[in-house]
VMD Tcl script that draws the C-alpha trace (Angstrom):
set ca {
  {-16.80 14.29 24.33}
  {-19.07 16.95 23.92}
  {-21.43 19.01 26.55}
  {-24.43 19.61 26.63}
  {-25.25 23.52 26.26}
  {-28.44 25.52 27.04}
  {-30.43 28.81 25.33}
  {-29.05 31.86 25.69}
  {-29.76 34.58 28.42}
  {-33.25 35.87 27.72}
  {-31.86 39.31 27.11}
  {-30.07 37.89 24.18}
  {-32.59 35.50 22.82}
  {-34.35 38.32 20.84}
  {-31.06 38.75 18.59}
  {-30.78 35.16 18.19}
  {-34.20 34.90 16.81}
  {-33.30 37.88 14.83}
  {-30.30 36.47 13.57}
  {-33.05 33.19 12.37}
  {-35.25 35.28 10.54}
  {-32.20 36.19 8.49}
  {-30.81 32.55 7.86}
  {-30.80 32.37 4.17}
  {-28.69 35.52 3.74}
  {-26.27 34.49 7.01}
  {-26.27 31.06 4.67}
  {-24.97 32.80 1.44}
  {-22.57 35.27 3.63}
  {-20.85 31.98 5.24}
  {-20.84 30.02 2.29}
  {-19.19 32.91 0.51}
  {-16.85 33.50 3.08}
  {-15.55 29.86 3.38}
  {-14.79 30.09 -0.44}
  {-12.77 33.04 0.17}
  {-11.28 31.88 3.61}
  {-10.10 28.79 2.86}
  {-8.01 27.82 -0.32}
  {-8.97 23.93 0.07}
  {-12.71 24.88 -0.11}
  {-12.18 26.91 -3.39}
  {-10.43 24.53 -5.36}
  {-12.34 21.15 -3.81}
  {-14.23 19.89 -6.93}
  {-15.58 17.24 -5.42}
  {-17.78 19.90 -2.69}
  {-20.84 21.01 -4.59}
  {-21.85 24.68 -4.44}
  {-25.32 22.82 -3.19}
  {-23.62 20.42 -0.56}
  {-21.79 23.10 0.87}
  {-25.04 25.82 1.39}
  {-27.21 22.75 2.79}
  {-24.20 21.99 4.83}
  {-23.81 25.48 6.09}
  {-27.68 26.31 6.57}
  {-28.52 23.16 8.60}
  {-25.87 23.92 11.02}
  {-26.56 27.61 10.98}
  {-30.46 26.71 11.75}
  {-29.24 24.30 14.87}
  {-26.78 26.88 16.18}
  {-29.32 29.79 15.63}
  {-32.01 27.41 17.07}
  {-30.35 26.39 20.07}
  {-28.81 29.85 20.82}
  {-32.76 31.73 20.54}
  {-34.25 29.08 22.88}
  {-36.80 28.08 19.91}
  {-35.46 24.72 19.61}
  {-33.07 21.92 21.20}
  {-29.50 20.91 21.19}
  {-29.24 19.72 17.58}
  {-25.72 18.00 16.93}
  {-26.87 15.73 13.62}
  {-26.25 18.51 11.23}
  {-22.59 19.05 12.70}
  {-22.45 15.29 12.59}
  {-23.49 14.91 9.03}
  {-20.85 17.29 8.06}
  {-18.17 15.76 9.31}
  {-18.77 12.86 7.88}
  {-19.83 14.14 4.35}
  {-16.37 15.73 4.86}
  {-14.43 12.98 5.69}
  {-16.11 10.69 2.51}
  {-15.16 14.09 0.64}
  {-11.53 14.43 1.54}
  {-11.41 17.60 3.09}
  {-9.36 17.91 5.50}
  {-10.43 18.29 9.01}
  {-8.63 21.69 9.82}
  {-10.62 23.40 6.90}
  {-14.23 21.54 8.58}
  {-13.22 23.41 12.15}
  {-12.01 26.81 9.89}
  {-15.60 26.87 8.76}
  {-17.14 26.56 12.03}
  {-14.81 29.33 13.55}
  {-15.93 31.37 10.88}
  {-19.58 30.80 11.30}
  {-18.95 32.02 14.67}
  {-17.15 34.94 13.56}
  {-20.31 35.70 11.50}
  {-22.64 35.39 13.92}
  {-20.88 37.67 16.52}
  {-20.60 40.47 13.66}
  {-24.14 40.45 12.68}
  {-25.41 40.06 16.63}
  {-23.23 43.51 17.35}
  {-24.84 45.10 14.32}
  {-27.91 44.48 15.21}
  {-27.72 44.43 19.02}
  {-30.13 48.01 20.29}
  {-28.48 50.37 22.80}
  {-30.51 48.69 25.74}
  {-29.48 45.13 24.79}
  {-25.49 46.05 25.46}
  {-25.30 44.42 28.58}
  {-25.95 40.85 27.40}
  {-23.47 40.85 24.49}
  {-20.42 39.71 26.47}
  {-22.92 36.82 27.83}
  {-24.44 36.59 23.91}
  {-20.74 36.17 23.20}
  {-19.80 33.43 25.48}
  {-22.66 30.86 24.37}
  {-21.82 31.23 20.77}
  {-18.34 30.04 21.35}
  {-19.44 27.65 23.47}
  {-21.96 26.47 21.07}
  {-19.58 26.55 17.88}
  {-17.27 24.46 20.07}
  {-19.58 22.04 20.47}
  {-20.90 21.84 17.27}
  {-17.47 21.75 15.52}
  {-16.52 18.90 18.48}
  {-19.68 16.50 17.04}
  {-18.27 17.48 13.57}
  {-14.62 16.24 14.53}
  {-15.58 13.15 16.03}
  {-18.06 12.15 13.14}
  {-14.70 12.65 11.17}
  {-12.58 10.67 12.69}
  {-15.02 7.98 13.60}
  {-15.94 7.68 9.61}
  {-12.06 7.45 9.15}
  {-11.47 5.00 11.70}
  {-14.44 2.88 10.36}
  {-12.72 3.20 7.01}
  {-9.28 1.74 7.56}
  {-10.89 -0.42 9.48}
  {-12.98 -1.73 6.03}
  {-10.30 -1.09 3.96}
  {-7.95 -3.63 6.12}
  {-10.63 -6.15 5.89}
  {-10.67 -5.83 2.56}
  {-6.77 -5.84 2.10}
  {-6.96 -8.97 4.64}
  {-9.30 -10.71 2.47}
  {-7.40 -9.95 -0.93}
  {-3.81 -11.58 1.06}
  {-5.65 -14.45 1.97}
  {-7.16 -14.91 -1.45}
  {-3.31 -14.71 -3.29}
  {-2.13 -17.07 -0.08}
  {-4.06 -19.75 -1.06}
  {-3.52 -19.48 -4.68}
  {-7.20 -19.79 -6.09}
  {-7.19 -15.99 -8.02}
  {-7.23 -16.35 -11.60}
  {-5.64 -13.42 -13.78}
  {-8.19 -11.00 -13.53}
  {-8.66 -11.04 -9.74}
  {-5.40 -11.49 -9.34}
  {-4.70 -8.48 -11.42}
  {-7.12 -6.80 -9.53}
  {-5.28 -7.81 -6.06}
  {-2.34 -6.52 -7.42}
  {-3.31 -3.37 -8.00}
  {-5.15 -2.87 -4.61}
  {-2.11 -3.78 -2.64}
  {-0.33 -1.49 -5.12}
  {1.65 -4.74 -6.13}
  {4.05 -4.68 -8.97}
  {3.31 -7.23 -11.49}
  {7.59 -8.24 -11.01}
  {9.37 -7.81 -8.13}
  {11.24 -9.27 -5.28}
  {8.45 -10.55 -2.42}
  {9.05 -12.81 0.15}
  {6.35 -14.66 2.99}
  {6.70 -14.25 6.69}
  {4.68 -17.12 8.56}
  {5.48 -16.27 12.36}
  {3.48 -18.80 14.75}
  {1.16 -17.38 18.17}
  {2.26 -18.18 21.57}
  {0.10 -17.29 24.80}
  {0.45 -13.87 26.18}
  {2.54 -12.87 23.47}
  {2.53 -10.18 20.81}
  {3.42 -11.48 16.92}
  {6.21 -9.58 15.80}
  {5.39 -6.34 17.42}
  {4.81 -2.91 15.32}
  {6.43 -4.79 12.49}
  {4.86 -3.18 9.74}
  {5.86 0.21 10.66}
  {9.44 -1.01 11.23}
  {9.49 -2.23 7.79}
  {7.84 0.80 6.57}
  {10.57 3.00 8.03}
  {12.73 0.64 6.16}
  {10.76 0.83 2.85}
  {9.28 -2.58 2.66}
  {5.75 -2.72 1.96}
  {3.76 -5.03 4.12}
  {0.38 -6.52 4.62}
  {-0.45 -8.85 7.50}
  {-3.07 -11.15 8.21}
  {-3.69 -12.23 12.01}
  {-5.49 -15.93 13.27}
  {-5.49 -17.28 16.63}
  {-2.54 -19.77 15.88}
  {-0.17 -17.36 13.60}
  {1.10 -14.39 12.02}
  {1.26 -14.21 7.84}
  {3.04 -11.16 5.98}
  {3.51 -10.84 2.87}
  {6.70 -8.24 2.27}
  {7.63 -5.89 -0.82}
  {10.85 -5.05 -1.61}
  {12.21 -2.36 -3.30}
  {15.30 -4.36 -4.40}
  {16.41 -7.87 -3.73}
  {19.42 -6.40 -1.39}
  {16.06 -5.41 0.51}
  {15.73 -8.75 1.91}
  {18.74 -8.47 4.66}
  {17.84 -5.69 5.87}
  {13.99 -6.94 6.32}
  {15.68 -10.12 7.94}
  {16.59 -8.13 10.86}
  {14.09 -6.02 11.54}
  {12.07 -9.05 11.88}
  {15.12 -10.99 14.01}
  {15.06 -7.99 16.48}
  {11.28 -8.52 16.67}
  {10.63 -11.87 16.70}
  {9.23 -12.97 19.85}
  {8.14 -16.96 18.37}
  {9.65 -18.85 15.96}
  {9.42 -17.22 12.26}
  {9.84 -18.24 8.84}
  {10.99 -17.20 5.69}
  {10.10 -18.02 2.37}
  {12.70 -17.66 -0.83}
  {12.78 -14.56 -2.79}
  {10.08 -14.88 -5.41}
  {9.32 -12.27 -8.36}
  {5.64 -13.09 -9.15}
  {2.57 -12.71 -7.12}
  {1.53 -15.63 -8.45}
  {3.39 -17.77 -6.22}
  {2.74 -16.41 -2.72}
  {0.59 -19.71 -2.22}
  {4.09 -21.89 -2.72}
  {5.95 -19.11 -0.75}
  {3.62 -19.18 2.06}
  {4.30 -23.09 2.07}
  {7.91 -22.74 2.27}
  {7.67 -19.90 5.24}
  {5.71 -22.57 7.18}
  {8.35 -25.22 6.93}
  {11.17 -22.72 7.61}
  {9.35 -21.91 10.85}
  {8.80 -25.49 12.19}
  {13.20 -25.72 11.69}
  {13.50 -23.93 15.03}
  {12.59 -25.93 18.34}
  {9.25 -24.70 19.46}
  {9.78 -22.51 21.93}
  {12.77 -20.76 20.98}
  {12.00 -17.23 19.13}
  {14.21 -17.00 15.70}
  {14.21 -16.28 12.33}
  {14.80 -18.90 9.85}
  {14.87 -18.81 5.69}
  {13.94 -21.47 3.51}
  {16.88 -23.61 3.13}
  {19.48 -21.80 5.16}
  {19.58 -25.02 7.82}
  {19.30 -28.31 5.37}
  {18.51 -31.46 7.83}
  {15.95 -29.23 9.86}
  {14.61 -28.50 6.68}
  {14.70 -32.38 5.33}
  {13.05 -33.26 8.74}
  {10.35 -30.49 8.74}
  {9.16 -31.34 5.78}
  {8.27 -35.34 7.28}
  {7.55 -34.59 10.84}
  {5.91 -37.27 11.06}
  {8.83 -39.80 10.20}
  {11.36 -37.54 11.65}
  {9.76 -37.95 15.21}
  {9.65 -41.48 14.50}
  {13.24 -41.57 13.42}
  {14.07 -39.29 16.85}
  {12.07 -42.00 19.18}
  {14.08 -45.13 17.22}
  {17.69 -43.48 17.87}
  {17.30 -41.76 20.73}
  {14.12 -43.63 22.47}
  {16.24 -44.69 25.36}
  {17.47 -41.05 26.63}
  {14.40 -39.69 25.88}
  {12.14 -41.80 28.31}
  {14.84 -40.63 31.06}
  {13.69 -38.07 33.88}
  {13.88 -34.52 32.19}
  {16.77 -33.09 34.08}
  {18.78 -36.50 32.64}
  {17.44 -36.17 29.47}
  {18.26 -32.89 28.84}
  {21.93 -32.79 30.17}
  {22.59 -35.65 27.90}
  {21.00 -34.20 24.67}
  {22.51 -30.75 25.63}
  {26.34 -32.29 25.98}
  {25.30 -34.28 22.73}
  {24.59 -31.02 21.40}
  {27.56 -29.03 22.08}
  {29.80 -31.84 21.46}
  {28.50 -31.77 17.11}
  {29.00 -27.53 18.18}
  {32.68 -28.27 19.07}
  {33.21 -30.69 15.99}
  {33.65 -33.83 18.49}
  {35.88 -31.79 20.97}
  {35.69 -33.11 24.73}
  {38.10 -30.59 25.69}
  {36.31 -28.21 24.29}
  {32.96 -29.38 25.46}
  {34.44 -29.41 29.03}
  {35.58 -25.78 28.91}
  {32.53 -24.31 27.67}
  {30.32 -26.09 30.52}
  {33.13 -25.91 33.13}
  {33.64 -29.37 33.55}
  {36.10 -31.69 33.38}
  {36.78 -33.28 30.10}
  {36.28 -36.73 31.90}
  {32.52 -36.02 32.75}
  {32.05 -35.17 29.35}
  {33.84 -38.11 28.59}
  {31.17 -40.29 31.08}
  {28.29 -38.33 29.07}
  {28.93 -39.32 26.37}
  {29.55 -43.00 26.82}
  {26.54 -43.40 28.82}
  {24.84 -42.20 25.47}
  {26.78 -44.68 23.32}
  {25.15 -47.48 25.85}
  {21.89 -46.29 25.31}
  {21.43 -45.77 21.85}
  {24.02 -48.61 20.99}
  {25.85 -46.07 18.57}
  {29.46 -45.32 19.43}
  {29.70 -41.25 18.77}
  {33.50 -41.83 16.93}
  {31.75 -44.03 14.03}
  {30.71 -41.58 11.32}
  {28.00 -43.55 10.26}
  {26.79 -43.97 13.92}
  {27.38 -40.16 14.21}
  {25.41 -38.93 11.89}
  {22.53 -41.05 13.01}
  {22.96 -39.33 16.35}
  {23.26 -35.97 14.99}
  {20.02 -36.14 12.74}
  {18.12 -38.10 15.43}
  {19.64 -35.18 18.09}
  {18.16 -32.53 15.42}
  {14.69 -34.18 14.77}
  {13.89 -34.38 18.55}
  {14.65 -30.95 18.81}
  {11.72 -30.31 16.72}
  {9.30 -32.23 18.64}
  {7.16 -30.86 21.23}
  {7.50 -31.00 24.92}
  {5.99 -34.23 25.00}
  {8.01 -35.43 22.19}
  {5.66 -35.37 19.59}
  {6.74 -34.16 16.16}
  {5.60 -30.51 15.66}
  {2.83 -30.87 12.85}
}
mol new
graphics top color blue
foreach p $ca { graphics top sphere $p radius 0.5 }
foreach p [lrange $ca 0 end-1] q [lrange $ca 1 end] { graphics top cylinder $p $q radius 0.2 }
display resetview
């Protein structure tokens, strides 16, 4: 923030307004001296000769202004430099170079031209023109950075809208060439979609661009209320693991994956797949899945519908049961397909013994009329077991 800064002492006022007679040859000193001082000034072609001296004088004119008690705190010259700077690419440190020098200048000449009799107000004179040139070159700095911030900010939007434009798969060649080139996308390459869904309180994938940054996978992001979409470029196919767990270690909701795909083109049918993947993990449960990797999760996520119809048919009976029954059944049901039909095994791992497994697992056979050592009957349970898994809390097939 910057302060607000009164005149000058009155004994020093009379070389200010000296100082503002002279402002057209303090202009061409400064300009000349900022061409000289600083290398990025001398070789900017993009910084008129004109740009710079109306640049220069207007701030010179405030300072001088402000400093000889003629006139008022002036900050919109410093402010319209910064900005002209930041459109302009120059970099910030050379903006504040050029107001350190302008101070420099106007010390010199107010020593030069300070009488015997006005010695005693110098080291006051002194003070306020630092004090001013700080707060000039403070209103220049934050018109710079706000006019950067602003920009980023536009040109995310404008990335954001591009994404969601090759998402949903309505660019034709020319815009999508265009796309393609503002996301600095290769024509061929290895790309993948990320759809990671929202949960309350929670952060998306947290600082996962930068991760995959570090990691050199491009990445561009779009956020909504209900989800997360990326869309990732990879140097390399190989790429892909290592993206895999930088987004494992991050994932706070369920994620999905799409296949590998070399075109563009087909982000729209990648960002289909990534959806699917991420309805293959019960809600709730943060993880990473790819396209494909888990089959019957995949087979049922792509009917949810029918799948929590087939769950409610097989397994109606347990799943109408008080939730602390319910879920110690389907959990032992669980385990037991995890221990390839173990009891003994099931037993150990929930330190039990095998014979209230054994009672588990018979109480499901009366329920759902399917005896677990009947293959057929089995593999009911098992897809049944996997499709309710999917459903919501209040068993409702996740959409």
């Amino acid at each position: 923030m910057t302060t607000v800064i009164g005149s000058a002492p009155e004994g020093s006022e009379l070389l200010a307004r000296d100082l503002l007679d002279q402002l057209d040859h303090l202009t061409d000193d400064l300009v000349d001296r900022i061409r000289v001082g600083d290398q990025i000034y001398a070789e900017s072609t993009l910084l008129t000769d004109q740009q710079l001296r109306g640049t220069v004088h207007d701030n010179l004119a405030a300072l001088l202004g402000q400093l000889s008690g003629t006139a008022a705190r002036r900050l919109h010259p410093a402010i319209d430099a910064g900005r002209m700077k930041a459109e302009l690419g120059i970099p910030l440190a050379a903006v504040l170079h050029a107001y350190r020098l302008a101070g420099r200048l106007v010390w010199e000449r107010s020593l030069r031209g300070a009488a015997p009799s006005m010695q005693d107000c110098l080291p006051a004179l002194g003070s306020e023109i630092w004090r001013l040139v700080d707060d000039y070159s403070s209103a220049a700095a934050d018109s710079y950075e706000h006019y950067l911030a602003d920009r980023v900010h536009r040109d995310n939007q404008r990335r954001r809208t591009m994404l969601r434009t090759l998402l949903t798969g309505t660019a034709d060649n020319a815009t999508l060439w265009g796309i393609g080139r503002a996301l600095h996308l290769p024509q061929s390459g290895s790309f993948v979609v990320v759809h990671a869904e929202s949960a309350p309180a929670t952060e998306v994938l947290p600082a996962i661009e930068d991760r995959l940054r570090a990691a050199f996978v491009n990445s561009f992001w779009i956020t909504e209320p209900d989800k997360r979409i990326g869309l990732l470029s990879l140097v390399t196919p190989r790429g892909l693991d290592q993206a895999l767990r930088l987004l494992t270690l991050g994932a706070t909701t369920r994620v999905g994956v799409s296949r590998l795909f070399t075109r563009p083109i087909d982000a729209a049918a990648a960002l289909r797949e990534a959806e699917i993947a991420c309805r293959c993990t019960s809600p709730g449960v943060p993880a990473v899945t790819s396209y494909g990797v888990e089959p019957i999760p995949l087979l049922l996520a792509h009917a949810p519908q029918p799948s929590g119809e087939l769950a409610t048919e097989i397994l109606g009976p347990i799943l109408e049961l008080p939730a602390a029954d319910r879920d110690e059944l389907l959990d032992t049901l669980d385990l037991w397909f995890e221990c390839a039909g173990s009891n003994l095994e099931v037993a150990r791992r929930l330190h039990f013994h095998r014979n209230t497994i054994h009672n588990r697992l018979r109480r499901i056979e009366n329920l759902t009329n399917r005896r677990c050592a009947d293959p057929k009957a089995a593999a009911e349970l098992y897809i049944a077991l996997r499709a309710a898994r999917l459903m919501d809390a209040d068993h409702t097939a996740t959409p």
